[in-house]
Each structure stands twice: as C-alpha cells, then as structure tokens.
N, CA, C and O atoms as CSV, one atom per row, in Angstrom:
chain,resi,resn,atom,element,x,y,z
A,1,UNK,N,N,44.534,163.970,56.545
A,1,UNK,CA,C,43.301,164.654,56.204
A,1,UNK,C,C,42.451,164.742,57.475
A,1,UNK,O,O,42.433,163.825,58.295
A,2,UNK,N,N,41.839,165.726,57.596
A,2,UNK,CA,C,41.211,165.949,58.829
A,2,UNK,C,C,39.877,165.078,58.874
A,2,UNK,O,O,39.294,164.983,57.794
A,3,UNK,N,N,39.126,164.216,60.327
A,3,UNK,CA,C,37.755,164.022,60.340
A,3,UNK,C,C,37.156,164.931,61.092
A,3,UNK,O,O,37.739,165.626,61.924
A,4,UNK,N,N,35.623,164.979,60.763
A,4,UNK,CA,C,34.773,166.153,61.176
A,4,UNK,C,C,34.045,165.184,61.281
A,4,UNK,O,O,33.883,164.199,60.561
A,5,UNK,N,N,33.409,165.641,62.634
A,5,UNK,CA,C,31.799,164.999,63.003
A,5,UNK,C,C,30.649,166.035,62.259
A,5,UNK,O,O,30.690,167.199,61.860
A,6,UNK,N,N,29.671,165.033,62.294
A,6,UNK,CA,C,28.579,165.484,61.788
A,6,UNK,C,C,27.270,165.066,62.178
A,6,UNK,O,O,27.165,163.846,62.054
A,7,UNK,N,N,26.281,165.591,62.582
A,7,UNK,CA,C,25.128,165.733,62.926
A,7,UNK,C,C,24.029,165.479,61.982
A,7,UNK,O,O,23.831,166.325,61.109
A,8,UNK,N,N,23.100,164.162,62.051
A,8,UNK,CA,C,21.966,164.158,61.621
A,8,UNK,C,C,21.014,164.630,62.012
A,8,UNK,O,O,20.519,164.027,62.964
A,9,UNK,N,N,20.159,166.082,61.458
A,9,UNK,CA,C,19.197,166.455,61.942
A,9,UNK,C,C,17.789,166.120,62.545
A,9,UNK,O,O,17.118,166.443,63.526
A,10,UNK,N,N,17.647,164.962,60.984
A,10,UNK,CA,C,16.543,164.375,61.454
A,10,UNK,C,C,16.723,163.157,62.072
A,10,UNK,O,O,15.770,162.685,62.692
A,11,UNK,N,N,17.889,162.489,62.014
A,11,UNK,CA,C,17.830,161.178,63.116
A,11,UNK,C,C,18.448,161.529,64.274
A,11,UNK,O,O,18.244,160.858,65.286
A,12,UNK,N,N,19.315,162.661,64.293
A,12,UNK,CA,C,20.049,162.383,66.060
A,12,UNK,C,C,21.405,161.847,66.025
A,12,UNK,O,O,22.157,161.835,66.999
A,13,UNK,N,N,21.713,161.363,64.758
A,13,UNK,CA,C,22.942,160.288,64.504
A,13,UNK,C,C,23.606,161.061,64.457
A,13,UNK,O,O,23.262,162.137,63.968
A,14,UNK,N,N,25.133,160.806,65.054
A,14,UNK,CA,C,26.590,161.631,65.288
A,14,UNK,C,C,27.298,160.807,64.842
A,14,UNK,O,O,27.277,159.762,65.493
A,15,UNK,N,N,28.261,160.812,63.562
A,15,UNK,CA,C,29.222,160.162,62.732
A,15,UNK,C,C,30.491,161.266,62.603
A,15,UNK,O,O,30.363,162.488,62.672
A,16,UNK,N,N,31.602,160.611,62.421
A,16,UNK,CA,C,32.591,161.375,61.387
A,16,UNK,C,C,32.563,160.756,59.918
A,16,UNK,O,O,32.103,159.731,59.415
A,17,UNK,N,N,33.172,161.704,59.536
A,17,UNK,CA,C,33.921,161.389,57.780
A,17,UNK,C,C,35.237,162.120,57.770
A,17,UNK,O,O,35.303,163.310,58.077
A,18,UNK,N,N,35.995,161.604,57.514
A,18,UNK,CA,C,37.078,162.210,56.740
A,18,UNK,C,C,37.165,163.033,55.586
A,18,UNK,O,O,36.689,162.502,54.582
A,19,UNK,N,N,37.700,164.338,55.408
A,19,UNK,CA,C,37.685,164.958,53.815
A,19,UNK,C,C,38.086,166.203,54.609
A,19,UNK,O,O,38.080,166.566,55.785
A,20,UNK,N,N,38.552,166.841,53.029
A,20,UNK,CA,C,39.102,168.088,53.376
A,20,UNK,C,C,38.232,169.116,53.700
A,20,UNK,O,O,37.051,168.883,53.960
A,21,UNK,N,N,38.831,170.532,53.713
A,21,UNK,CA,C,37.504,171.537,54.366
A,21,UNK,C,C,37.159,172.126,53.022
A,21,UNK,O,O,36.364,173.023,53.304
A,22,UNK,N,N,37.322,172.112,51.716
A,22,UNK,CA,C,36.192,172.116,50.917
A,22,UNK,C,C,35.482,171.141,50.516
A,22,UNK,O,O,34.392,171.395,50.003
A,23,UNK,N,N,35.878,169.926,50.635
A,23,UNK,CA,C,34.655,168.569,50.802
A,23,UNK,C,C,33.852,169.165,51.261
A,23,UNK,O,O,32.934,169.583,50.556
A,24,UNK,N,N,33.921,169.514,53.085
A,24,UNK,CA,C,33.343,169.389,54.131
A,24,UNK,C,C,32.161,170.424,53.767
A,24,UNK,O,O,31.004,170.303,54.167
A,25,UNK,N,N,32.768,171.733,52.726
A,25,UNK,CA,C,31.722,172.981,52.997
A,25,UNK,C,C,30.766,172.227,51.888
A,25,UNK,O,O,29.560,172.457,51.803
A,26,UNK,N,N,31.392,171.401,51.143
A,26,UNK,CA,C,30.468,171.085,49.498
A,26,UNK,C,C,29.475,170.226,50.424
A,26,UNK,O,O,28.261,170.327,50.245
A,27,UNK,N,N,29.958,169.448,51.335
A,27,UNK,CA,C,28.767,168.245,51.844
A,27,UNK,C,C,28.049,169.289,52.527
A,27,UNK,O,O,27.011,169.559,51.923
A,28,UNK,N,N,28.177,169.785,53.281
A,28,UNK,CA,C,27.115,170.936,53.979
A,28,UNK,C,C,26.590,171.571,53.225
A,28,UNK,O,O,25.582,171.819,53.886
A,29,UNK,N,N,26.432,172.123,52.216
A,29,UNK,CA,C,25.792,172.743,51.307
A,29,UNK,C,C,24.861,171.607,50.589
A,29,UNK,O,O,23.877,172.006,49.965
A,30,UNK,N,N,25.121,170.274,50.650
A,30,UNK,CA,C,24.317,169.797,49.755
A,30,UNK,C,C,23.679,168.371,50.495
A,30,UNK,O,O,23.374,167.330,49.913
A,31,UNK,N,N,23.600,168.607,51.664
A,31,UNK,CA,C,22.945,168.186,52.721
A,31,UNK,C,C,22.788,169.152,53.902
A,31,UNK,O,O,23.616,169.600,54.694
A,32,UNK,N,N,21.082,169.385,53.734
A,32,UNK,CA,C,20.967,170.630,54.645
A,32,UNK,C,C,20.764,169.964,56.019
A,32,UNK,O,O,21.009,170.722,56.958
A,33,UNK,N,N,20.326,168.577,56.392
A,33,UNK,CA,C,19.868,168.283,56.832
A,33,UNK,C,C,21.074,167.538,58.157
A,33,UNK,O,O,20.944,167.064,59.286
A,34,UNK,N,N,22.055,167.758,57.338
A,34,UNK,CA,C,23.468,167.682,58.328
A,34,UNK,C,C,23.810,169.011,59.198
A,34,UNK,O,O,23.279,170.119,59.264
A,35,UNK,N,N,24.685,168.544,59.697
A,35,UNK,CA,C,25.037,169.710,60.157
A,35,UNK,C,C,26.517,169.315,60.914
A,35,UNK,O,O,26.871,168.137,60.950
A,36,UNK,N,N,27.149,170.133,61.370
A,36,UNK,CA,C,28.551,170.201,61.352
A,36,UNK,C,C,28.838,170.343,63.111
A,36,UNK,O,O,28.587,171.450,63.588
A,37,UNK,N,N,29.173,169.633,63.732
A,37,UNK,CA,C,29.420,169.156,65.300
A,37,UNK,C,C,31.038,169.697,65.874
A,37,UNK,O,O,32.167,169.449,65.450
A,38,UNK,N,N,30.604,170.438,66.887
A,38,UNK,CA,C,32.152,171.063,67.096
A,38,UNK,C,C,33.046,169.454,68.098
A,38,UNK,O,O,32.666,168.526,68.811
A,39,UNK,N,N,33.925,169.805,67.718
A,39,UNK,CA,C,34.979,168.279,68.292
A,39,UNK,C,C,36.203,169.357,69.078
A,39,UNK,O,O,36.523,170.545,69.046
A,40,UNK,N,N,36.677,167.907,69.869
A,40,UNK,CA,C,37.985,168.228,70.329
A,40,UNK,C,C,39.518,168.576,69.412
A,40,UNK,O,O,40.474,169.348,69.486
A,41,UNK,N,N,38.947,167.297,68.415
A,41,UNK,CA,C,40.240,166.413,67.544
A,41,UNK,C,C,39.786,166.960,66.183
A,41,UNK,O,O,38.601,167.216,65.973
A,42,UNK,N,N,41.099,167.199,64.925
A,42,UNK,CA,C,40.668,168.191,63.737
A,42,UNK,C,C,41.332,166.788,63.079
A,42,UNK,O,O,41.150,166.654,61.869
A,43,UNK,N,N,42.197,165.575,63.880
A,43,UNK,CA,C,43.120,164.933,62.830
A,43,UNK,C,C,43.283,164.149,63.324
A,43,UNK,O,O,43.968,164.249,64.342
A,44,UNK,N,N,42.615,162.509,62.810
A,44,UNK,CA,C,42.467,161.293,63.542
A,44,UNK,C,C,41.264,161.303,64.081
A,44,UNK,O,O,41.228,160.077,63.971
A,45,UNK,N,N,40.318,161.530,64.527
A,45,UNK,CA,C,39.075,161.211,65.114
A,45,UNK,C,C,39.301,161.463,66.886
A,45,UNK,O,O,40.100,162.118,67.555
A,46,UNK,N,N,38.063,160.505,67.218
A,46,UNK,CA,C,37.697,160.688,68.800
A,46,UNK,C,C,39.006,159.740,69.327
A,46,UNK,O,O,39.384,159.980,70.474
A,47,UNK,N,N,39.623,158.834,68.681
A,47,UNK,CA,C,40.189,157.362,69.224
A,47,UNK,C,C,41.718,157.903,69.822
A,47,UNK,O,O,42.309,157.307,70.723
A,48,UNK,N,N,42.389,159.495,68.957
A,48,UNK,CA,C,43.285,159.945,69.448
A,48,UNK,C,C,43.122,160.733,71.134
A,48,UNK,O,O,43.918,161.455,71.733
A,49,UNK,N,N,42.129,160.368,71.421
A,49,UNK,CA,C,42.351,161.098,72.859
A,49,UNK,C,C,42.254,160.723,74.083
A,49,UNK,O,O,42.229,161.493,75.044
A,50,UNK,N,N,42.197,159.602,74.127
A,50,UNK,CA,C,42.584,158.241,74.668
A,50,UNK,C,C,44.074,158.456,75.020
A,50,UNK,O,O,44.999,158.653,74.233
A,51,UNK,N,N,44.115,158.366,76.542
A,51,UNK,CA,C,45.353,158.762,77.079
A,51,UNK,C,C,46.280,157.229,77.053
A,51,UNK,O,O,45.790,156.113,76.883
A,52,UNK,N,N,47.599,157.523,77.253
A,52,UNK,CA,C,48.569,155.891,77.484
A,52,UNK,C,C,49.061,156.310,78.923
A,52,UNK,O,O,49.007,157.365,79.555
A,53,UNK,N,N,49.530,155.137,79.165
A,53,UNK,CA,C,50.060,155.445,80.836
A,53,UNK,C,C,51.600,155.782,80.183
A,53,UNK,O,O,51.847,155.516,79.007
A,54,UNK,N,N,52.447,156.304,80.953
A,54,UNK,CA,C,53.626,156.774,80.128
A,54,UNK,C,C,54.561,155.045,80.884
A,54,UNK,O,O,54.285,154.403,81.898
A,55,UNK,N,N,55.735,154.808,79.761
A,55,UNK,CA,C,56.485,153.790,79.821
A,55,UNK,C,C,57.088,154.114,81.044
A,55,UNK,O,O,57.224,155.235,81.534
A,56,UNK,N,N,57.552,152.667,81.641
A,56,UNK,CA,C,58.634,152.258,82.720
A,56,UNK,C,C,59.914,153.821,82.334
A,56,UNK,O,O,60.036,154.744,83.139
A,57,UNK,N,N,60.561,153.771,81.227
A,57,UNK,CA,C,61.295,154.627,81.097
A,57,UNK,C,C,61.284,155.837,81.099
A,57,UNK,O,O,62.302,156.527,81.035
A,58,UNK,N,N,60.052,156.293,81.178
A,58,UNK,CA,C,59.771,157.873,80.916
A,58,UNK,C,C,59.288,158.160,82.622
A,58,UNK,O,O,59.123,159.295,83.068
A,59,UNK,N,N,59.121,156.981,83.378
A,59,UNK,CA,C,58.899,157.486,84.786
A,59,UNK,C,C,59.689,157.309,85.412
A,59,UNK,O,O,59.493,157.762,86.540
A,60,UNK,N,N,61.298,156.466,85.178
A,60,UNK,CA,C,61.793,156.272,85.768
A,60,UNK,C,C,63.273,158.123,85.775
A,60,UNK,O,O,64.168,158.541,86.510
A,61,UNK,N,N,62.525,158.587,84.314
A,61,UNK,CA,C,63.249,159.989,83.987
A,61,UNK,C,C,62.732,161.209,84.803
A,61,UNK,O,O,63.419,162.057,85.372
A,62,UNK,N,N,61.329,161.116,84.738
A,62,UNK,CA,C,60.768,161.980,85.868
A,62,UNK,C,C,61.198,161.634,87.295
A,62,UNK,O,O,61.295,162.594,88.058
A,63,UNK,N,N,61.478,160.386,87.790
A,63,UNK,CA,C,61.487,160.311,88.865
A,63,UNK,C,C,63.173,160.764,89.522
A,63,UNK,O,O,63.567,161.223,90.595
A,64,UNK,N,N,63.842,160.349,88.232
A,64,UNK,CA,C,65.124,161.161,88.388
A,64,UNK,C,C,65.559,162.398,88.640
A,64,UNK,O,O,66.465,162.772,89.384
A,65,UNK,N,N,64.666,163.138,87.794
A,65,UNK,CA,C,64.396,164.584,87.829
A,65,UNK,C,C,63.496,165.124,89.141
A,65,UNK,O,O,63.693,166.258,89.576
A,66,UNK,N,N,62.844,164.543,89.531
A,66,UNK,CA,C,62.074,164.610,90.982
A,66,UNK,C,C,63.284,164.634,92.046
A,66,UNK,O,O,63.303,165.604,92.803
A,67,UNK,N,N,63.974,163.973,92.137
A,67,UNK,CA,C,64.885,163.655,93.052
A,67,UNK,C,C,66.211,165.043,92.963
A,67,UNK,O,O,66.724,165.802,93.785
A,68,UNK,N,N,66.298,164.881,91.981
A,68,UNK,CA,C,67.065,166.486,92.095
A,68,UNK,C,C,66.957,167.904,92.167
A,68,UNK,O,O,67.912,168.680,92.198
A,69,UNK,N,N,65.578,168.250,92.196
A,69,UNK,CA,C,64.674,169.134,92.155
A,69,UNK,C,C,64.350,169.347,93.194
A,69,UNK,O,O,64.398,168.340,93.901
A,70,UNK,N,N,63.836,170.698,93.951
A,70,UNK,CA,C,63.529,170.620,94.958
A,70,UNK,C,C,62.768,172.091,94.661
A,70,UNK,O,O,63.151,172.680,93.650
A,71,UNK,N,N,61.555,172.824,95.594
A,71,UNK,CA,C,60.865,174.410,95.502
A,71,UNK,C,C,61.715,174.799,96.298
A,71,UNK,O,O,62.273,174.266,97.257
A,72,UNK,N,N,61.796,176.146,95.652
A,72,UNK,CA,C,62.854,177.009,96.760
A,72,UNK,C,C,61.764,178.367,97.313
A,72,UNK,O,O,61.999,179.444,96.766
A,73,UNK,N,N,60.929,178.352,98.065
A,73,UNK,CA,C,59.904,178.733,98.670
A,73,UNK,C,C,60.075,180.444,98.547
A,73,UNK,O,O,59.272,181.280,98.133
A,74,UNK,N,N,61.493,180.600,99.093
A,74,UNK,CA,C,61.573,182.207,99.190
A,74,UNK,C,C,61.698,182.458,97.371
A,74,UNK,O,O,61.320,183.582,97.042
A,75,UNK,N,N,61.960,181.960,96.724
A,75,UNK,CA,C,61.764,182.452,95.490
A,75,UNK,C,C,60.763,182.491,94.911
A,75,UNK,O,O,61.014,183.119,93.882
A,76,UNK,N,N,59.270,182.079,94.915
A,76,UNK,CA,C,58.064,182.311,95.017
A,76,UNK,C,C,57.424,180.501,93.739
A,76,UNK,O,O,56.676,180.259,92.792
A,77,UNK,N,N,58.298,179.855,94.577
A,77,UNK,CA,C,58.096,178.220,93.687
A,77,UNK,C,C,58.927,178.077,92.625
A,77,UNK,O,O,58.844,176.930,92.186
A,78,UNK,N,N,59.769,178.821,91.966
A,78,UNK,CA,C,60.644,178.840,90.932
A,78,UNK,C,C,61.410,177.222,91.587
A,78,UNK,O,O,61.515,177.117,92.809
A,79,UNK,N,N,61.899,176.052,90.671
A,79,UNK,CA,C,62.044,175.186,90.806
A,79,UNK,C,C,64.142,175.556,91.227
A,79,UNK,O,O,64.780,176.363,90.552
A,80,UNK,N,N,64.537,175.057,91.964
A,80,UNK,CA,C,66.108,175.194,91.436
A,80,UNK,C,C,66.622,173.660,92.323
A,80,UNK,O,O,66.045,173.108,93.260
A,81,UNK,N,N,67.859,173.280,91.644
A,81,UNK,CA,C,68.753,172.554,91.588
A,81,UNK,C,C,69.323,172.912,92.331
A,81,UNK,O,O,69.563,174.103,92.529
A,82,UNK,N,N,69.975,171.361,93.396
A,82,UNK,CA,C,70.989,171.659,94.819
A,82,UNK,C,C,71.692,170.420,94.376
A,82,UNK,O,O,72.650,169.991,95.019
C-alpha cells in the first residue's frame, strides 16, 4: 500500500500515512486543513532511499567486468571486448 506525506497547514507538521488513493482523496476532502506533499517514494516511505554500499560480491563482478572492457575511442565510446 502506498505512503503519502502530508502537510499540516496550520502547524507546519510533515507526516506520512499509509492508505490507498481513495483513502487518501476521502482524507483530503475531509481535512481541509491538510494538504498533500509531493515525495520521491509512492511505496515504503522516506527510509527506502537510503542507499547500501553494494556487497564484496557485486564489486568484485564489476571489477571483473572492468577488466575486460575497455572504450574503443574511434567508435565514439561504444564499450567493446578484446
């Protein structure tokens, strides 16, 4: 289910709630005094965007792939394999 931030008019306060998007239009309609805050995130909140460093294994795959890779300049950066 998606969270949506929301805006207190008269305090300033920025919260989410969770609920669907006719919850969301019923609570806006029956709190005028809210209001509806544009976000990054439609599913999970702010806490999903919080980056991870990628695992030992997933750099040791790029770095594999680095190594066999090379720009081939006259081709205008197109990546190719030697």
């Amino acid at each position: 289910m998606p969270v949506y931030d929301f805006r207190n008019e008269n305090t300033g306060e920025i919260f989410e709630k969770k609920m669907s998007i006719s919850e969301k239009e019923a609570y806006l309609k029956e709190n005028p005094h809210i209001s509806s805050v544009p976000s990054l995130v439609g599913f999970g909140g702010v806490q999903d965007l919080k980056m991870k460093k990628p695992d030992e294994g997933f750099r040791e795959v790029m770095s594999k792939i680095s190594e066999n890779m090379t720009i081939d300049r006259r081709s205008k950066g197109n990546l190719t394999k030697f």
